[in-house]
N, C-alpha and C positions, 0 to 999 in steps of 0.2 A: 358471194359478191353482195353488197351492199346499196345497193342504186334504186332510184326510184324514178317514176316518172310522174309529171307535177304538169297539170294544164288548166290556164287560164282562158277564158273563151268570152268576148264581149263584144257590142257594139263598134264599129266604129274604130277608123285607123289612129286617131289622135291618143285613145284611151290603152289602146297596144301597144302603141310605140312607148307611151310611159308608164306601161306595166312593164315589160321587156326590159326596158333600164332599168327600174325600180331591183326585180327580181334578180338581173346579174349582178349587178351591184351591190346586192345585201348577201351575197353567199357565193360561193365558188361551185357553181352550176353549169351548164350550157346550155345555151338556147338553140333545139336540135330540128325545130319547127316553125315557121310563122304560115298558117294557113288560111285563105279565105274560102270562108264553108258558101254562104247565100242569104241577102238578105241585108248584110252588112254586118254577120258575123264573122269574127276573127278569132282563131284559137292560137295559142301561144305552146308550144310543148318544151316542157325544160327537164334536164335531164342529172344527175348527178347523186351523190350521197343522200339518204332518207332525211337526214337533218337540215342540210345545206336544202334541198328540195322543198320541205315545209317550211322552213326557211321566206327562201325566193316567193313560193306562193303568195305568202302569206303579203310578205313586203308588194309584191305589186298588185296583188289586190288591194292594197291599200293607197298603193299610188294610184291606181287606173279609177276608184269610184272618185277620184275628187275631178279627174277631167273628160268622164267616161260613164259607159253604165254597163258594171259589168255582169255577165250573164252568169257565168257559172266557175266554179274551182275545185279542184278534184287533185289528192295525193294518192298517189299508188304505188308500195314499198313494194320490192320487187318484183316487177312484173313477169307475167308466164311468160314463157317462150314464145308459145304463139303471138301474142301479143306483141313481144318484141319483132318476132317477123313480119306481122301483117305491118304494122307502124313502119318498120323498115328503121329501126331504133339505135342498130348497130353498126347503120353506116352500109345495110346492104348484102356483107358477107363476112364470115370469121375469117379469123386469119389462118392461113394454112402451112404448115410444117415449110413446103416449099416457097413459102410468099418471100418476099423480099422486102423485110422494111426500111430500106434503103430508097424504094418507088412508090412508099403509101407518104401519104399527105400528113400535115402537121396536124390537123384534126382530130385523121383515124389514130393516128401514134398515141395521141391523149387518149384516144377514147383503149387500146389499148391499155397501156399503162393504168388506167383506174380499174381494169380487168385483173391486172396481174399483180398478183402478192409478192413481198418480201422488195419491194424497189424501197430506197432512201428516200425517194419524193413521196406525195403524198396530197390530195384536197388540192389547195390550189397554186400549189408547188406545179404539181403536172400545167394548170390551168394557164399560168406565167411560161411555162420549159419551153424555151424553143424549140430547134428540131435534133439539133447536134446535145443536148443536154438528155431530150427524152430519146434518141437513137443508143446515146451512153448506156444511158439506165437500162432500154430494154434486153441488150448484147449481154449487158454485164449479169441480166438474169437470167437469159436465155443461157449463159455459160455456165454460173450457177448450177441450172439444175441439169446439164447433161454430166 
């Protein structure tokens, strides 16, 4: 898998909010975070493809120092496991042979689908797919490989 986790961490709600834009809007990311630490820092965690990721960082760091001050920005190509559980990165829980994607949200189904190989969608195909598109795609893989 492919994925990285990308966090932007600054002063100040005005310099977030237009890093946040900046960064989904330069790449096909998700913004899987917006946290207030203390003091009047804000961290931003974005999540998606290693490229689209360095990507997004990069873009809102660049928006956020013109009406902001930003503290800090960090890429991390595929994060450990652990890390993706302590963050809580995957939504929580995997999906389980008996789950029903039928009753997971339009969210988990993407985050899903950028898990799973060989779909027709792809980057920010999934990012666009509504539910009945990525419900498609996931059946028609899940049939696939039994």
């Amino acid at each position: 898998m492919n994925s990285a986790l990308g966090l932007i961490e600054m002063m100040g709600f005005v310099g977030v909010a237009e890093a946040a834009d900046a960064a989904v809007k330069a790449a096909a990311v998700e913004l899987s975070a917006v946290e207030k630490i203390d003091g009047g820092l804000i961290s931003i965690r974005l999540q998606g493809d290693v490229g689209a990721v360095q990507a997004a960082v990069e873009a809102g760091c660049q928006a956020a120092q013109q009406v902001g001050t930003l503290v800090a920005s960090h890429v991390i190509p595929n994060p450990h496991e652990d890390l993706v559980k302590i963050l809580n990165l995957n939504g929580g829980h995997t999906l389980k042979p008996s789950e029903n994607l039928e009753d997971l949200s339009v969210h988990r189904l993407r985050q899903i689908a950028r898990e799973t190989p060989g779909l027709s969608i792809q980057g920010r195909e999934i990012s666009r797919a509504n539910r009945e598109q990525l419900l498609n795609e996931l059946n028609r893989a899940k049939n696939d490989s039994e």
